[in-house]
N, C-alpha and C positions, 0 to 999 in steps of 0.2 A: 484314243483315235476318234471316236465319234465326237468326243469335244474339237476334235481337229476338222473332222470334214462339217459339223455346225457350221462353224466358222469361216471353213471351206463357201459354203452353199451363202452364208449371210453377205461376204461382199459379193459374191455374183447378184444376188439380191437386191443388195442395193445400188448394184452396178446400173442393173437393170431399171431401178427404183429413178433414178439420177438421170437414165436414157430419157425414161415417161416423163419425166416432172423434174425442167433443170430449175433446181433453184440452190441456193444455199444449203437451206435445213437436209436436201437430200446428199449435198456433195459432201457437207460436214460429215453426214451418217457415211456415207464409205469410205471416208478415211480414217473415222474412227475405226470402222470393221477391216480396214489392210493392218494398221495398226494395231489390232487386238489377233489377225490371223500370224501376223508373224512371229509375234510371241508362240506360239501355237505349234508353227512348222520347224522351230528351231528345236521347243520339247520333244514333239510328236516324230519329226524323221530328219533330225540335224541337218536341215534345210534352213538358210536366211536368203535373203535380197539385198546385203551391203554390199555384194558388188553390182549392183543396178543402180546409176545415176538417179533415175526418176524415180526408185526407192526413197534415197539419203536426199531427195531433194522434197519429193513430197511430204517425205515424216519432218524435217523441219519446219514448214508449213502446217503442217496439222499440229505439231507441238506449242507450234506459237498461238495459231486459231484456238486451240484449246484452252489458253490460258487470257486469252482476250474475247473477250464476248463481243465489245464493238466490233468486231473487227468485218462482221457482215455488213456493217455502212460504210466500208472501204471495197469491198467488192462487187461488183459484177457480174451476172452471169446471164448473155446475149444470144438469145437464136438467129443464130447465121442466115435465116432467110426473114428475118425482119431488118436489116442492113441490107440494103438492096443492090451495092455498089462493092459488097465485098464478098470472095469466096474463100471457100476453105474449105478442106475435107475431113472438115468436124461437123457436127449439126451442132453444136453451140462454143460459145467463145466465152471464157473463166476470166475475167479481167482484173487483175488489183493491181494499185499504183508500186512501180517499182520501192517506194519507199518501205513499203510493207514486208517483200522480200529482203533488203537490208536489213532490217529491225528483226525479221526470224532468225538469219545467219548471225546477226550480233546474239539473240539471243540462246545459241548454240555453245555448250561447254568449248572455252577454249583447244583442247586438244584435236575437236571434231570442226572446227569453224571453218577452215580452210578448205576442205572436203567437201563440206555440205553446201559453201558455197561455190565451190569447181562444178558441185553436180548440179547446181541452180543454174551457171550459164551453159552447160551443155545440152540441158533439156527442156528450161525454160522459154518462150520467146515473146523478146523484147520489141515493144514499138514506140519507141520515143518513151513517155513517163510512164509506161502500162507494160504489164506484161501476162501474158497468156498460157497460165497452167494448163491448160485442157487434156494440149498434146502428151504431157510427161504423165497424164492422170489416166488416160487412156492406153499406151504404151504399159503401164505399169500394169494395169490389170489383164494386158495382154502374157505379159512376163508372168506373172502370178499364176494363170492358166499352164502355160508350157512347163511352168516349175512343178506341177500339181497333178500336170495328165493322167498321170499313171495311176492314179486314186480315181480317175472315174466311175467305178465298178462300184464304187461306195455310196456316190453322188447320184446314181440313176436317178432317185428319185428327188432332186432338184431340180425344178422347171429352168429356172435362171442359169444356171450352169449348163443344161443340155442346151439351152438357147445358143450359149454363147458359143457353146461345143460343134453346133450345126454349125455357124458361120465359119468360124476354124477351118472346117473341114471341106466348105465351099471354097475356101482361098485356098487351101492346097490342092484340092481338084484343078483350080484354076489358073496352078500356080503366078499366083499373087502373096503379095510381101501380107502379114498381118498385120505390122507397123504402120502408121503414120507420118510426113514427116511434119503435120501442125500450119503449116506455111500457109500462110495469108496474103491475098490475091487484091488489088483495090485496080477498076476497069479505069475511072478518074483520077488525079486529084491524088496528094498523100496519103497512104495508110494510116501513117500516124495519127494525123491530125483528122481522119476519120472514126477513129478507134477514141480519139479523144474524146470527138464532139460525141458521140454516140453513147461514151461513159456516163458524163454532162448530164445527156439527157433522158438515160434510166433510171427509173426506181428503186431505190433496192430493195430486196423482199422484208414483207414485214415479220 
């Protein structure tokens, strides 16, 4: 069990990690850390996430990220108040060309392809040749938390975990949804073709 709430406490970590400093190197780290926790919750209290869409869609995407090292000068990843013309109830926006999600689902075991890519368009969001992980990456670590509550008594002493645990607990004081639903707002002008040019003309980190 302490290998479990570890594990536990490191994606909050790097949840947290990815809030302060969105770039690639930190979103890589917590997908690897969902992906090493669920191994974990399935030994430790016969607990999985295969029925959560942004589970079976995110771990395709990290499967694939892992095994492509280019694959962060394909992606993205934009703070929503440096686009001035779009809103969103994310503080940043995950962008890689839809091409990129095709080439993970193809590179998905035959028996799991169909699946992983059902769970890619219901959680994913698509704008024209881009599409915006964020929401299903966020949703996910929300799920993660709900599936795990009950081990808080373990976690006290994880800063990153009670962090997220306060805010939890201000949305149901307030009753508010802890979901997202991702949706992207443009005042002007096509979204897509804003999300395009805005790809265009980011950096990707080095």
């Amino acid at each position: 069990m302490d290998d479990l709430h570890a594990a536990i406490c490191r994606v909050f970590r790097c949840y947290l990690a990815f809030c302060e400093q969105s770039r690639t190197d930190t979103l890589f780290d917590l997908l690897n850390s969902i992906h090493s926790l669920h191994d974990r919750l399935v030994k430790g209290l016969n607990r999985n996430l295969y029925d959560s869409d942004e589970f079976l869609a995110v771990k395709c995407l990290r499967n694939y990220f892992h095994h492509q090292g280019e694959i962060k000068h394909d992606m993205r990843i934009l703070i929503g108040k440096d686009i001035p013309s779009v809103h969103t109830d994310l503080w940043c926006l995950c962008l890689v060309p839809v091409s990129v999600v095709v080439a993970a689902v193809e590179n998905v075991d035959k028996k799991y392809r169909q699946q992983a890519g059902c769970a890619g368009y219901n959680v994913f969001k698509q704008y024209g040749d881009l599409i915006n992980i964020n929401p299903a990456i966020f949703n996910l670590v929300v799920k993660i938390f709900l599936l795990i509550e009950d081990q808080t008594s373990s976690l006290k002493n994880c800063k990153a975990f009670q962090t997220f645990k306060a805010q939890i607990e201000i949305e149901r004081e307030r009753g508010m949804s802890h979901f997202i639903s991702g949706d992207i707002y443009c005042h002007a002008g096509n979204i897509d073709a804003v999300l395009e040019n805005a790809m265009k003309l980011a950096e990707p980190d080095e």
